[in-house]
C-alpha positions as CSV (number, residue, x, y, z in Angstrom):
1,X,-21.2,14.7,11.5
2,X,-24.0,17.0,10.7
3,X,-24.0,19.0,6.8
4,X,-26.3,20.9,5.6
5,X,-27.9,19.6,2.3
6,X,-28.4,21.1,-1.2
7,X,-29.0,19.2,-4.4
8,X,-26.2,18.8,-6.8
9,X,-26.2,18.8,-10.4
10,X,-23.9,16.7,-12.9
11,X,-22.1,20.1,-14.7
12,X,-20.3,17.7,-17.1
13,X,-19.1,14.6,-18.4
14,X,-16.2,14.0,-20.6
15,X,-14.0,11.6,-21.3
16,X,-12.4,9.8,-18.4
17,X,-13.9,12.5,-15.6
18,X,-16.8,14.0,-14.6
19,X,-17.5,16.7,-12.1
20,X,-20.5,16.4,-9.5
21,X,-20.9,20.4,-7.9
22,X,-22.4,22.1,-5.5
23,X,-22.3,26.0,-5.4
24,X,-20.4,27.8,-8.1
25,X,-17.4,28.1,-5.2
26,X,-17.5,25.2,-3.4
27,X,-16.0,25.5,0.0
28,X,-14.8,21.7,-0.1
29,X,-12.9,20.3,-3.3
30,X,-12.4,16.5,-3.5
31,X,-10.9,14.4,-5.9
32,X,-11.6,10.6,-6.9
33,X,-9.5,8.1,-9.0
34,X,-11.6,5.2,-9.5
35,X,-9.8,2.0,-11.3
36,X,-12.3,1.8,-14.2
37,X,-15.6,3.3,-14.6
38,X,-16.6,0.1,-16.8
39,X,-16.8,-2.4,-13.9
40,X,-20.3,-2.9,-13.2
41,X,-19.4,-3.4,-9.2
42,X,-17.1,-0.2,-9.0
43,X,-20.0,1.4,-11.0
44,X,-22.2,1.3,-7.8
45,X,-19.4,2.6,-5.7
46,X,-18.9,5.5,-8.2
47,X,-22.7,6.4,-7.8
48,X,-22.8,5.7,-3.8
49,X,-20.0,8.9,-3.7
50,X,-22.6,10.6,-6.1
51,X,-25.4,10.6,-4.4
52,X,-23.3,11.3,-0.6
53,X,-22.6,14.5,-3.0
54,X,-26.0,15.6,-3.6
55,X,-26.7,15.4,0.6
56,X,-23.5,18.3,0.8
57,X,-23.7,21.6,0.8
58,X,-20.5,23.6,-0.7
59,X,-18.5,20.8,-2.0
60,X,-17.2,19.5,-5.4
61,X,-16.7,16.2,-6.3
62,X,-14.8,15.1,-9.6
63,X,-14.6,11.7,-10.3
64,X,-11.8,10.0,-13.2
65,X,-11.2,7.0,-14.6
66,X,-7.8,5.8,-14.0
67,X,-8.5,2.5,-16.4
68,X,-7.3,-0.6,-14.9
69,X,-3.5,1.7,-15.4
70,X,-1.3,2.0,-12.2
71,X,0.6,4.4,-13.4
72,X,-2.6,6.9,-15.2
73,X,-3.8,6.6,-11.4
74,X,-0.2,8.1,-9.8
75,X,-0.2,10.8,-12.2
76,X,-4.3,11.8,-11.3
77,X,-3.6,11.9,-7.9
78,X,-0.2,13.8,-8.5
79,X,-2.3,16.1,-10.6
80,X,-5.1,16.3,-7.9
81,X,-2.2,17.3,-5.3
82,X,-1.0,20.3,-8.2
83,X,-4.6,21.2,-8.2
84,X,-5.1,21.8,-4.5
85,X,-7.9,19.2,-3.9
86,X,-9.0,19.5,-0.2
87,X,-9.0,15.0,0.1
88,X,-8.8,12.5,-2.1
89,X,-10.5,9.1,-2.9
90,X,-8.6,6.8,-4.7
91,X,-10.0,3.0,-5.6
92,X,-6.5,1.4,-6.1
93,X,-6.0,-0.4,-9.5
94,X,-3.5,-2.5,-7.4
95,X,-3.1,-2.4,-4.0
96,X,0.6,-3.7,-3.6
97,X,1.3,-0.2,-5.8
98,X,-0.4,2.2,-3.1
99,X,3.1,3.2,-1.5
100,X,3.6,6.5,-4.2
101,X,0.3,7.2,-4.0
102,X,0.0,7.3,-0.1
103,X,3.4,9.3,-0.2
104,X,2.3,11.9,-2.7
105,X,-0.7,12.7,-0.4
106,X,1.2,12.8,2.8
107,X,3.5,14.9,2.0
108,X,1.0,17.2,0.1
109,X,-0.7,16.9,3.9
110,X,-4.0,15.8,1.9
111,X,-6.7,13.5,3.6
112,X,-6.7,10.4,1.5
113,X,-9.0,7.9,1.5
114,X,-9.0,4.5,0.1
115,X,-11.9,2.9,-1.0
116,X,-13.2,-0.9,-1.5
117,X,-9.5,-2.3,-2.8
118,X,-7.2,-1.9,0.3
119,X,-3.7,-0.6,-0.2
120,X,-0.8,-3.0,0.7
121,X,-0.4,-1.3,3.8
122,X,-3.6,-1.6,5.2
123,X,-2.4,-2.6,8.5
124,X,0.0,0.6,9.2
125,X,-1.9,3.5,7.3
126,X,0.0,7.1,8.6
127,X,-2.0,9.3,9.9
128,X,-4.4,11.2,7.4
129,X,-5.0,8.2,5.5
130,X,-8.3,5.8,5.5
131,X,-9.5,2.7,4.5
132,X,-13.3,2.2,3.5
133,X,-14.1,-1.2,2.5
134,X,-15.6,-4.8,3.6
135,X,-13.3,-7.6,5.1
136,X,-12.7,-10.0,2.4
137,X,-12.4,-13.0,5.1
138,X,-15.5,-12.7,5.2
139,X,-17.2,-13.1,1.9
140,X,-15.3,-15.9,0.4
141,X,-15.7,-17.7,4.0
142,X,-19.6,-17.2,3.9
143,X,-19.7,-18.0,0.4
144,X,-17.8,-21.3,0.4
145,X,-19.3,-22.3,3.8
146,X,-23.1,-21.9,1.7
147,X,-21.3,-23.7,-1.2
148,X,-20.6,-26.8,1.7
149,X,-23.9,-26.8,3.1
150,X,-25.5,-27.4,-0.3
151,X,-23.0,-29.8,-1.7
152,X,-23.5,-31.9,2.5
153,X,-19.9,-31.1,2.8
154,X,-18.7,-33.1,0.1
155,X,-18.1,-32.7,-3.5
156,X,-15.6,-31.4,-6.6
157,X,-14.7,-27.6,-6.5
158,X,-13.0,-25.3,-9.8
159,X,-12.3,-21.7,-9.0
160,X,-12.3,-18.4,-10.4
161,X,-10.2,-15.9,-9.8
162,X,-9.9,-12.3,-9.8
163,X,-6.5,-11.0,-11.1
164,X,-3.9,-12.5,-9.4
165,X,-2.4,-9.5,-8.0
166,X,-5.6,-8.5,-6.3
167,X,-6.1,-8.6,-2.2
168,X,-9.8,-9.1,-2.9
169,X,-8.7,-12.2,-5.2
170,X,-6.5,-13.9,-3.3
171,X,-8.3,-13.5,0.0
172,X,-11.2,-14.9,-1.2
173,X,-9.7,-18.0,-2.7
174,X,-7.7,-18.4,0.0
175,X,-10.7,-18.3,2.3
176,X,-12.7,-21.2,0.3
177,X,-9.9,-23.1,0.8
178,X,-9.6,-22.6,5.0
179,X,-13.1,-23.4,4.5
180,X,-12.2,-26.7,3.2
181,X,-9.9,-27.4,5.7
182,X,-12.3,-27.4,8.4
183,X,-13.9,-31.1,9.4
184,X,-17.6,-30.4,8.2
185,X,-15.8,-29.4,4.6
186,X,-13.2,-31.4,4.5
187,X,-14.8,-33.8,2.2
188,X,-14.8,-31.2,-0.8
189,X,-11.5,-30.8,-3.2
190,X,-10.8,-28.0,-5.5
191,X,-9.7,-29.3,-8.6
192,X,-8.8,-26.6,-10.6
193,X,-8.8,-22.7,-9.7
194,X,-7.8,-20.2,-12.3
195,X,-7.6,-16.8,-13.2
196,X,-10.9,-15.3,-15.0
197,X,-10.2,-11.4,-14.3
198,X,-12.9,-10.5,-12.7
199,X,-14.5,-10.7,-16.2
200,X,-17.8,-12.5,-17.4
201,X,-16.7,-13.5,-21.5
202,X,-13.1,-14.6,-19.9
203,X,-15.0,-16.3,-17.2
204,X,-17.3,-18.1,-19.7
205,X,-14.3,-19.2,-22.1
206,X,-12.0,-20.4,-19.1
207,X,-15.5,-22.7,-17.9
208,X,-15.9,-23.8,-21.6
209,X,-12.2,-24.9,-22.0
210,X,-13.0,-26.9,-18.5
211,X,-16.2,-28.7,-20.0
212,X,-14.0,-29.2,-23.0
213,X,-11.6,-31.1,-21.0
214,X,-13.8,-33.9,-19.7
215,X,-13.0,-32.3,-15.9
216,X,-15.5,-34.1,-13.4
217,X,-16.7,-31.1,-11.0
218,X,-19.7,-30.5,-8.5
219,X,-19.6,-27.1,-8.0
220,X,-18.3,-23.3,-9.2
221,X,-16.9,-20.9,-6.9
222,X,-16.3,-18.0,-8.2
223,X,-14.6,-14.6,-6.7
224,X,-17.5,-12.4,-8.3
225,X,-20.9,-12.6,-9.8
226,X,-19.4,-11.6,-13.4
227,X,-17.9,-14.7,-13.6
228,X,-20.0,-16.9,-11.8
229,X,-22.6,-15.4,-14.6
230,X,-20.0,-16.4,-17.4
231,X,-19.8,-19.9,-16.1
232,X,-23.4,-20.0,-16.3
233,X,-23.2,-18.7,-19.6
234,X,-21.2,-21.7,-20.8
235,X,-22.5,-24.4,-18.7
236,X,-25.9,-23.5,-20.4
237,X,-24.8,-23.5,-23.8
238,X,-23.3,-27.1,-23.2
239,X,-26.7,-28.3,-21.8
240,X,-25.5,-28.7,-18.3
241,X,-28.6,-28.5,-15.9
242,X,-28.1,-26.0,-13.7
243,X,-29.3,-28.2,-10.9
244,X,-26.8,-30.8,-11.5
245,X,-24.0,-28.1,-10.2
246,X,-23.6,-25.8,-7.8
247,X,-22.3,-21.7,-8.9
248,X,-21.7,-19.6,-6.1
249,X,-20.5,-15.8,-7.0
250,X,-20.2,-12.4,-4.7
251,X,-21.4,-9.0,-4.7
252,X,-24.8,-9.5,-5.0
253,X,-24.8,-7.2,-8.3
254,X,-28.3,-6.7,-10.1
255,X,-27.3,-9.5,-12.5
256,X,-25.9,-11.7,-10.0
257,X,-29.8,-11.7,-8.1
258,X,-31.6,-12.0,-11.7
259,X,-29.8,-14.9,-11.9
260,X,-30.2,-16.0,-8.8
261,X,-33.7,-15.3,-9.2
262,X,-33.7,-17.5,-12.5
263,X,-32.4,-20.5,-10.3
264,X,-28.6,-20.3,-12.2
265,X,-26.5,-18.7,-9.3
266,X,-26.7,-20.6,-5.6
267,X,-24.9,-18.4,-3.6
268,X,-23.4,-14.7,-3.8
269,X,-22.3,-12.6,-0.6
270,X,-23.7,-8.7,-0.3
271,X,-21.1,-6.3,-0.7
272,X,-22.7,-3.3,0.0
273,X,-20.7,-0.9,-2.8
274,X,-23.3,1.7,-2.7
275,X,-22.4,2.3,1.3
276,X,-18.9,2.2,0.5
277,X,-19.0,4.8,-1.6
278,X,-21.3,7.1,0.5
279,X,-18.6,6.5,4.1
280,X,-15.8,7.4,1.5
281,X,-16.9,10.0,0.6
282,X,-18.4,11.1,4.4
283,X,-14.8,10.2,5.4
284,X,-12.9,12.2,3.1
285,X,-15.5,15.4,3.6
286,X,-14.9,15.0,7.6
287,X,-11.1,14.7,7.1
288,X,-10.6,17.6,5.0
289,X,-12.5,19.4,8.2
290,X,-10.1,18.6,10.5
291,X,-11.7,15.4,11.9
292,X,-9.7,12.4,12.8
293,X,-10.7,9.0,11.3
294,X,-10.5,5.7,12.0
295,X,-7.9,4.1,9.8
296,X,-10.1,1.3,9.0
297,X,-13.8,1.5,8.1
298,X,-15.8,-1.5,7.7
299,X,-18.7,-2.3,6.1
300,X,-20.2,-5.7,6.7
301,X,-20.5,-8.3,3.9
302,X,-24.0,-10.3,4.3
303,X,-24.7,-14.3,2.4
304,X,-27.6,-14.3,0.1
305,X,-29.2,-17.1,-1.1
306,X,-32.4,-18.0,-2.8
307,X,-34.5,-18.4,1.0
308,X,-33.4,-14.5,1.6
309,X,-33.0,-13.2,-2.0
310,X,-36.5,-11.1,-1.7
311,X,-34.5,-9.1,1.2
312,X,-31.8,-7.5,-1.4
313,X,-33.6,-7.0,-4.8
């Protein structure tokens, strides 16, 4: 697709929205519900779709917080359908609740476009509906099989998880434990795995109640860098050397490579959230011009580890 470019300017920010505009009538209106605009990974995303903005001529963008509520993000898209949006980009707060959402755009015959958190349905999107996002198979399978290689196959495994209602979550636990499974892994065994939210201070107080219980472990594996960071956090504070354990995270987020770069993280997986945001946002501008999509878009996930680090600072 070929667009002419104009630089955009914020006009405002308020609240839970703000509105990124082209011309003063914008020929192209779209609409994003993003599922908090606190989360340092979703924050990249947010400013990917940003700056695609600024390369388009003619369109608006307005972006709102739907904040980690379900139901707020039904009644913003509901309200971006009332409001004649030209497409919509919608970050899920949960994907097994995308059903209403996909409906209410359908039936408003409004390009939709998911971004990074897959709706339930990923596999049997209708037609006018996209998915943008990496293949979660992928970055807890190249994160745990890192996470093997250092520990020589063999050792004690606790880990974190992201809510437990999340795709992202359960696929990537899911894949350090297929990891396992296979012969050169086999010799590892998670001993523990629970939920930290996706959250660094929850993360650190769920790895201090573990050091607390005398649990014997080799290794972290956590399903982000916020709380593989929060394990850090507590395993420094109980004067645990940091080479005595291994902490793997993902996402690659600026904190999780100064960490890295400190020597406190092993292993995180590149999930390239500034991309996703830009194809969302390409997507939903080429949709709302009469272009057909694919209904699935993905962007590759890539392992980082200290040899490579230099390559994604």
């Amino acid at each position: 697709m070929q667009f002419s470019k104009k630089a955009f300017s914020v006009l405002a920010v308020f609240g839970v929205g703000m509105v990124v505009a082209g011309s003063a009538v914008a020929e192209t209106r779209i609409a994003v519900s993003m599922t908090a605009f606190d989360n340092p990974f979703l924050t990249i995303i947010r400013e990917g779709i940003s700056s695609e903005a600024q390369k388009h001529d003619d369109v608006d963008v307005v972006v709102e917080d739907a904040q980690l509520d379900v139901a707020k993000q039904l009644a913003q898209v509901q309200n971006f359908v009332a409001d004649g949006y030209d497409a919509i980009i919608v970050n899920p707060v949960d994907g097994d609740s995308t059903t209403a959402i996909t409906q209410t755009a359908v039936e408003a015959g409004i390009p939709l476009v998911y971004v990074n958190h897959p709706p339930g349905d990923i596999d049997n999107l209708p037609e006018g509906v996209s998915f943008v996002g990496s293949n979660e198979v992928d970055s807890g399978t190249m994160q745990t099989r890192q996470v093997c290689e250092l520990l020589g196959g063999e050792g004690k495994v606790l880990i974190m998880m992201g809510p437990l209602e999340n795709h992202a979550a359960l696929t990537r636990t899911r894949d350090v434990h297929d990891v396992i499974a296979t012969p050169e892994c086999s010799g590892m065994e998670v001993i523990e795995e629970q939920t930290a939210n996706w959250k660094r201070g929850e993360a650190q107080d769920l790895m201090t109640n573990w050091l607390t219980s005398g649990i014997e472990f080799d290794a972290v594996i956590a399903n982000n860098d916020e709380m593989a960071i929060g394990a850090i956090l507590a395993l420094k504070a109980a004067d645990i050397p940091m080479d005595d354990v291994v902490v793997a995270g993902i996402d690659a987020t600026l904190d999780g490579l100064t960490a890295m770069q400190a020597g406190d993280l092993d292993v995180t997986v590149y999930q390239n959230a500034t991309r996703q945001g830009e194809v969302s946002l390409q997507t939903a501008i080429g949709m709302a011009a009469g272009e057909s999509s694919d209904s699935n878009i993905w962007i590759p996930f890539e392992p980082v580890t200290r040899d490579n680090l230099d390559a994604y600072k």
